[in-house]
N, C-alpha and C positions, 0 to 999 in steps of 0.2 A: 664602731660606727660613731662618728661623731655628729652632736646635736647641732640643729641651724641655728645660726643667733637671733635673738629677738632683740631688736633695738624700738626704745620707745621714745614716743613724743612729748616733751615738756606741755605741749601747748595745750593740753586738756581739749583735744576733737573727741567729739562726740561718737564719731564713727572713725578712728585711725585708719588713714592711706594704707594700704598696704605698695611694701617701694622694694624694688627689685636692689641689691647693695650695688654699686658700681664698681669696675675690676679698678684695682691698685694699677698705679703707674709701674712698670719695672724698673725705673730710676726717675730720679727726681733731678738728674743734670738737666740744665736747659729749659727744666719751666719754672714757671711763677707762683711762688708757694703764699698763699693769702693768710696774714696773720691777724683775727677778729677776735678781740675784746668784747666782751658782752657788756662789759661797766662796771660788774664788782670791782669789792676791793681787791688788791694787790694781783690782776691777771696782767697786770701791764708788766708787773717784777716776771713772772711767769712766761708772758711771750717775748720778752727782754734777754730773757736765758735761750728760748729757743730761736729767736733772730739769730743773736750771738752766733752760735753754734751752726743755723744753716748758712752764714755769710761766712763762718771760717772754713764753709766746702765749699765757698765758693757759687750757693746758690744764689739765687734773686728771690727776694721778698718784700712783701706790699702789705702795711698795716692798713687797718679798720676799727673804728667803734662805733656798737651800739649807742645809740640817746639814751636807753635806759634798758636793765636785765629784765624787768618786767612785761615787755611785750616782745613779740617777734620782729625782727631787723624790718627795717623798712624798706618797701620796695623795691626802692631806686637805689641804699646801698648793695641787696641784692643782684641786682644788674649788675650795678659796678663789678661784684667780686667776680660774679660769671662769668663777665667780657675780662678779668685782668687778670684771672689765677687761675689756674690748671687744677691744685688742690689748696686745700685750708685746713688751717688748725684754729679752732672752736675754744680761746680761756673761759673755763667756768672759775676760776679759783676765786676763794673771798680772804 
């Protein structure tokens, strides 16, 4: 039997959402994969390799940065990524 995952929240809630996981796309041809930088250091080196890479299949990809890793994204870049990317890759790297 295998165990459910428990994913947790950076943002210290008092009370954590509990959030249903969303199903995986079966392929990633033909959407907009959302590339967001949090503002550490070196996640740009980090989603530099992975642009790379999803542009030599041939995918489409759309950068993002956080203002700063200390708070959570701001609202209106939220929108943005919701209205322009299908999924996203999240650099935590330092």
């Amino acid at each position: 039997m295998t165990e459910p995952r428990v994913l947790l929240d950076p943002t210290s809630e008092a009370e954590p959402a509990h959030r249903a996981l969303l199903a995986r796309p079966p392929s990633l041809d033909g959407l907009t994969i959302g590339l967001l930088s949090i503002s550490k250091r070196t996640s740009d080196v980090f989603l530099d390799a992975v642009e790379s890479h999803l542009k030599g299949r041939g995918l489409e990809t759309a950068r993002f940065v956080k203002p700063t890793f200390a708070r959570p994204a701001p609202l209106e870049l939220r929108q943005e990524i919701a209205t322009r990317c299908d999924v996203l890759v999240e650099a935590l790297a330092d």
